[in-house]
C-alpha positions as a printed NumPy array, in Angstrom:
array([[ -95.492,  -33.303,  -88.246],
       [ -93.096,  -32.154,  -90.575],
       [ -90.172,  -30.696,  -89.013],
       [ -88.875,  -27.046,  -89.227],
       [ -85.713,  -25.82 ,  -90.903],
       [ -83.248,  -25.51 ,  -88.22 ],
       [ -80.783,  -22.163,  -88.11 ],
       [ -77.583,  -22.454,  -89.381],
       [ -75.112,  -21.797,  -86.663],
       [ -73.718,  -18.472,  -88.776],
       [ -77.869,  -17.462,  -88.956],
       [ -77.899,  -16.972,  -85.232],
       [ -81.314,  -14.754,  -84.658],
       [ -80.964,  -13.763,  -81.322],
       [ -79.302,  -10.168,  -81.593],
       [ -81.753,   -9.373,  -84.858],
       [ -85.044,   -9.522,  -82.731],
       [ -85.733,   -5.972,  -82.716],
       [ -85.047,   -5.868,  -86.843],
       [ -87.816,   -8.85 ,  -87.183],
       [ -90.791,   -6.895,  -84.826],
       [ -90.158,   -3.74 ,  -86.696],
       [ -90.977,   -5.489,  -89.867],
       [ -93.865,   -7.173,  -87.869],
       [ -95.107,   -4.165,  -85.821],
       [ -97.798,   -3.347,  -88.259],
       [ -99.43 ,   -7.097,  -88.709],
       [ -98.822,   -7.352,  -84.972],
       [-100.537,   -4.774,  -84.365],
       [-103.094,   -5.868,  -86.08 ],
       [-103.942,   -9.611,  -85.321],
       [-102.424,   -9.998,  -81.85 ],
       [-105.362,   -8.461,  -79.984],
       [-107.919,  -10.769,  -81.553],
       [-105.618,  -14.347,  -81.364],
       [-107.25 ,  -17.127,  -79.674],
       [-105.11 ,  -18.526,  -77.271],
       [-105.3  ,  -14.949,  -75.55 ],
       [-108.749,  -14.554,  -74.933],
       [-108.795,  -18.354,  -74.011],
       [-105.687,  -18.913,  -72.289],
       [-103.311,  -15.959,  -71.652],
       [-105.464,  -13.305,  -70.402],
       [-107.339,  -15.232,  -67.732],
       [-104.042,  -16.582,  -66.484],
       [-102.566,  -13.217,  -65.974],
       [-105.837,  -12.441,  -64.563],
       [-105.553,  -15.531,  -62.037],
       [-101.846,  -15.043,  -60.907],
       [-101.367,  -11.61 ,  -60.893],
       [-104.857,   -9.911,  -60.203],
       [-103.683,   -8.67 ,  -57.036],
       [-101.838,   -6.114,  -58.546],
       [-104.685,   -4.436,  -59.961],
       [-104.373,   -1.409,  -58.361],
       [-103.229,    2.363,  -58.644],
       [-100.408,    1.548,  -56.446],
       [ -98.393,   -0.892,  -57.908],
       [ -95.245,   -0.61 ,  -60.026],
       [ -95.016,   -2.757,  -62.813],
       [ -92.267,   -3.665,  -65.135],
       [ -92.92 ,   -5.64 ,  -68.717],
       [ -89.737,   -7.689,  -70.478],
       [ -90.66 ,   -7.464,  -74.154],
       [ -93.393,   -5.174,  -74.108],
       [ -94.254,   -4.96 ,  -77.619],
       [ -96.614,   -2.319,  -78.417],
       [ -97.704,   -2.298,  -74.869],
       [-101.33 ,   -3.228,  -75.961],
       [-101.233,   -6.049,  -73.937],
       [ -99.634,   -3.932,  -71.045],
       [-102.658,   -2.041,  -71.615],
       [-105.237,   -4.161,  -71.22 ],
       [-104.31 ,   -6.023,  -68.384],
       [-102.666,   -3.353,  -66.216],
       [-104.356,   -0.025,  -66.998],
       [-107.662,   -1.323,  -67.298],
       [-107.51 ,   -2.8  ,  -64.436],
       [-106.722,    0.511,  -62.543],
       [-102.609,    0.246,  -62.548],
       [-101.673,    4.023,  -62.979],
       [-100.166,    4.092,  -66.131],
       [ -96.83 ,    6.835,  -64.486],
       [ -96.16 ,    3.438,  -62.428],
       [ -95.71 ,    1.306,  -65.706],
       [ -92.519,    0.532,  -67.152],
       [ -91.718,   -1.655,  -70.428],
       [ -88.572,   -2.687,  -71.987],
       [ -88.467,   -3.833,  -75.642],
       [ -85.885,   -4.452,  -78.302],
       [ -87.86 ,   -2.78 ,  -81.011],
       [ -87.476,    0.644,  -82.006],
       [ -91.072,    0.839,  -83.829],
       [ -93.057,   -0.947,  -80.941],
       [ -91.309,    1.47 ,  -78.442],
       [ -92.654,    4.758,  -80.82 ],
       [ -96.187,    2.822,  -81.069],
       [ -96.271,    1.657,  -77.352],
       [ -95.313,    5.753,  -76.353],
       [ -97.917,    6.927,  -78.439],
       [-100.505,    4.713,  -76.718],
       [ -99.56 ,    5.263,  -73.504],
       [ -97.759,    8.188,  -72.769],
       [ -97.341,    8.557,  -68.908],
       [ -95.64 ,    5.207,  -69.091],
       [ -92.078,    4.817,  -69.272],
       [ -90.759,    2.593,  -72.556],
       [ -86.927,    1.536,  -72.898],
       [ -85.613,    0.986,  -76.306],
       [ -83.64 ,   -1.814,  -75.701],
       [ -82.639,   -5.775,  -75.115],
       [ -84.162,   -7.493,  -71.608],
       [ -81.347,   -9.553,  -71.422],
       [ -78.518,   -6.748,  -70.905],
       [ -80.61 ,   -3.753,  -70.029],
       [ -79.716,   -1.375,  -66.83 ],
       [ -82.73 ,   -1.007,  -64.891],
       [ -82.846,    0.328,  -60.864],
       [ -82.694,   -2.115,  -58.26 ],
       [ -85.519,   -3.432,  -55.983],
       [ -88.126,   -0.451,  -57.63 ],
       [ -90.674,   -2.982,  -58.751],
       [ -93.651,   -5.217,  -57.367],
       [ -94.41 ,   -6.756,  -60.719],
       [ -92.19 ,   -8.179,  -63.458],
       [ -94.012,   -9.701,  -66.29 ],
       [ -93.283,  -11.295,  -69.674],
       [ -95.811,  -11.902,  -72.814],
       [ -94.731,  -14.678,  -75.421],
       [ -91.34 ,  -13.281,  -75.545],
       [ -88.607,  -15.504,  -73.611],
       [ -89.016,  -17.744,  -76.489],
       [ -86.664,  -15.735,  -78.452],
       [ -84.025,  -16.284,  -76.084],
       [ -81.005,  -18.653,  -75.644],
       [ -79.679,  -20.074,  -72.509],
       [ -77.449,  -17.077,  -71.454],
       [ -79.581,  -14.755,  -72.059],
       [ -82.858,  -16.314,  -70.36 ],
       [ -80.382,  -16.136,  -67.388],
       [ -79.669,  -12.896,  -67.958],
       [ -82.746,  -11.62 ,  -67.931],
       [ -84.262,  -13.733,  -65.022],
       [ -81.136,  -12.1  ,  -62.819],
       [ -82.368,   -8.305,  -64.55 ],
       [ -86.082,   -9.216,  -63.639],
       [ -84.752,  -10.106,  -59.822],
       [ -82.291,   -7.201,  -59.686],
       [ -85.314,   -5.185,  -60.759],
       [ -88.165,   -6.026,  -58.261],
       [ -88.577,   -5.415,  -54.707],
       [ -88.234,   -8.22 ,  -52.107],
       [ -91.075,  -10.394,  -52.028],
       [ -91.927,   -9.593,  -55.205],
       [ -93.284,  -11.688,  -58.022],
       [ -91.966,  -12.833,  -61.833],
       [ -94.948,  -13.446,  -63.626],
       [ -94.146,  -14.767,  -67.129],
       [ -96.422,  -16.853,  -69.973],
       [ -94.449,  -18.497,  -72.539],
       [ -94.91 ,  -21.301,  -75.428],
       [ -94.955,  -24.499,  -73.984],
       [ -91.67 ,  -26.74 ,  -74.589],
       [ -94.094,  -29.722,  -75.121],
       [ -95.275,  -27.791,  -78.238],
       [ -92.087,  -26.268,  -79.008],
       [ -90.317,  -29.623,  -79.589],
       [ -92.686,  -30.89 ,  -81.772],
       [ -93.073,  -27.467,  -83.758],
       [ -89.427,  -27.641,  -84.414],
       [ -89.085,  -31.081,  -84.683],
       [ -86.135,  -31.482,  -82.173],
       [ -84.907,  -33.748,  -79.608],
       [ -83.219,  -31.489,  -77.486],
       [ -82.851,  -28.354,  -76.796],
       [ -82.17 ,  -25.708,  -79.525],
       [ -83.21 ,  -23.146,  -82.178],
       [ -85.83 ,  -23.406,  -84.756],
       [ -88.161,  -21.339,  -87.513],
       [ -91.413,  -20.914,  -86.181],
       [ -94.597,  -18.899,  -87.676],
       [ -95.682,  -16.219,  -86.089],
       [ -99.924,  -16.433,  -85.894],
       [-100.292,  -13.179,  -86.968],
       [ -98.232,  -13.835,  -90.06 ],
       [ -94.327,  -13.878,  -91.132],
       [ -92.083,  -16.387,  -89.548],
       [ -89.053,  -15.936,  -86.799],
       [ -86.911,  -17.756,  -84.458],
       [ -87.914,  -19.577,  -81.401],
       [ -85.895,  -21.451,  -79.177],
       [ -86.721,  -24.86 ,  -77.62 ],
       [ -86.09 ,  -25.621,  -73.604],
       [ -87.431,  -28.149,  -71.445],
       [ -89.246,  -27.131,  -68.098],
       [ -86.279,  -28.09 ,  -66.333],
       [ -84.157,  -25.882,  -68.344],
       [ -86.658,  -23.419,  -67.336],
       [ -86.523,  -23.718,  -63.469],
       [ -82.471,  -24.039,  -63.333],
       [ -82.105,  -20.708,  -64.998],
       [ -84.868,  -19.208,  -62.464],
       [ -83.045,  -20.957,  -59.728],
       [ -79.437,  -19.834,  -60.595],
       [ -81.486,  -15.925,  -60.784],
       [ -82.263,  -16.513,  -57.448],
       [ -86.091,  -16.959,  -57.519],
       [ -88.134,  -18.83 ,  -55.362],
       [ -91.03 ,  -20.758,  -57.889],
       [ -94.355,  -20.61 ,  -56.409],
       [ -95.525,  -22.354,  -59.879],
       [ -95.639,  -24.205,  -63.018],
       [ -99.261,  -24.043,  -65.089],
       [ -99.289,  -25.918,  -67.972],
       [-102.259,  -24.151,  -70.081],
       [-104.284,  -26.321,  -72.923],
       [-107.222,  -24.588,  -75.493],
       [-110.348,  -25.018,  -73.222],
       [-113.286,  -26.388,  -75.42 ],
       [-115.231,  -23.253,  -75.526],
       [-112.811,  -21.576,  -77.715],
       [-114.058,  -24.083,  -80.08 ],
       [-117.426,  -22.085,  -80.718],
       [-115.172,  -19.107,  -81.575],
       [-113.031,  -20.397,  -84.659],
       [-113.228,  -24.36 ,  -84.382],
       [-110.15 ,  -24.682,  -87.07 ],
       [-108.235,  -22.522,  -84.721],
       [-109.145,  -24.127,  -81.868],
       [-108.153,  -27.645,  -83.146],
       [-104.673,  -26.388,  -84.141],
       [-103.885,  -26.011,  -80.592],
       [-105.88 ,  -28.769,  -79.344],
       [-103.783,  -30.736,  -81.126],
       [-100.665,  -30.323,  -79.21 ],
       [-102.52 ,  -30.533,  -75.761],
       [-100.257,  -28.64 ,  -73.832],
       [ -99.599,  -25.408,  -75.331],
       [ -98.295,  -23.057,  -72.663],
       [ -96.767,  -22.325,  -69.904],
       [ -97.52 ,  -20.333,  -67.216],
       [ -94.763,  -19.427,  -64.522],
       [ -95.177,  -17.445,  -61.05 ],
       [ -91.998,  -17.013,  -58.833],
       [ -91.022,  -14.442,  -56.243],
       [ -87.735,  -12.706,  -54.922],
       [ -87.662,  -13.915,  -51.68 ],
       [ -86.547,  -11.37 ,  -48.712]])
């Protein structure tokens, strides 16, 4: 697989993430709803880990919340109260768009990584696809905000890409930064880590990991869009799934 330009250390993407979605918001907007690997992997693995939130009661908080479509779907559809939502993202657009969508929900202009948010006020942290963009200090970071943030006993619930495919998408050896393209068009940074990199920064946070999923294309998805499907198939492994809790 050909590899992918690396960054330039004077290129470093990691403060310009809310510049790149509000160039994207539009095109995200538009494709990310319909992407395969949601219907076939993302969404029933939310569903699986964290269905026992669906209800009026709980209080949610989403790192990197886009456009909050997917906030949306999963939480308020499922009968989450939508005054008992919170989402963070670095955006200015996606805040406006995610506001407009859903405005009894609370949306924070802003980056996950250094945000202020009130201590022990959540049941439910989750993250979508986003701690990809992040580098080591700053997954840290915002593994510590996303403990600081929940209630004892309660539970981290992130999906990310999964290193396995990251390496070989950026065509490194170790850990580092890479292009990437975006499925739903344009092209961004992405940052390769290893799934031990992943559970020393959740362990120096202070979380307890209940679990690691590592998530493949299931077959059906291959009546859907069969080019698609083999694209991921390709890489086997193609995310990760991650459950931990704040223990008492």
């Amino acid at each position: 697989m050909a590899k992918k330009k690396k960054l330039k250390e004077e290129e470093q993407y990691l403060g310009n993430m809310g510049e790149i979605y509000d160039e994207q918001a539009e095109t995200f907007a538009d494709k990310a709803p319909t992407l395969l690997w949601w219907e076939f992997i993302g969404k029933p693995a939310y569903d699986r880990n964290i269905g026992a939130f669906y209800n009026q009661n709980t209080t949610t908080l989403g790192l990197g919340c886009a456009n909050a479509s997917r906030v949306e779907q999963l939480l308020v559809d499922n009968g989450v109260l939508p005054e008992n939502i919170t989402g963070v993202e670095i955006s200015p657009d996606q805040v406006a768009d995610a506001k407009i969508r859903m405005p009894k929900a609370t949306f924070i202009q802003g980056d996950i990584s250094t945000v202020e948010l009130e201590p022990d006020k959540f049941d439910l942290v989750t993250s979508n696809m986003v701690l990809e963009f992040l580098g080591p200090d700053e997954l840290v970071q915002t593994f510590k905000n996303a403990y600081t943030a929940l209630k004892p006993r309660g539970t981290l619930f992130f999906v990310t890409t999964h290193p396995k495919k990251m390496k070989e998408d950026g065509g490194l050896e170790k850990p580092g930064e890479f292009i990437v393209k975006f499925p739903w068009g344009g092209e961004g940074p992405n940052y390769y880590r290893t799934l031990e990199n992943f559970k020393d920064a959740l362990e120096e946070a202070g979380f307890e990991i209940e679990e690691f999923e590592e998530l493949q294309m299931p077959i059906e998805a291959k009546e859907v869009d069969a080019d698609e499907y083999q694209r991921y198939a390709d890489f086997g492994k193609v995310r990760l799934a991650v459950k931990a809790t704040k223990p008492l």
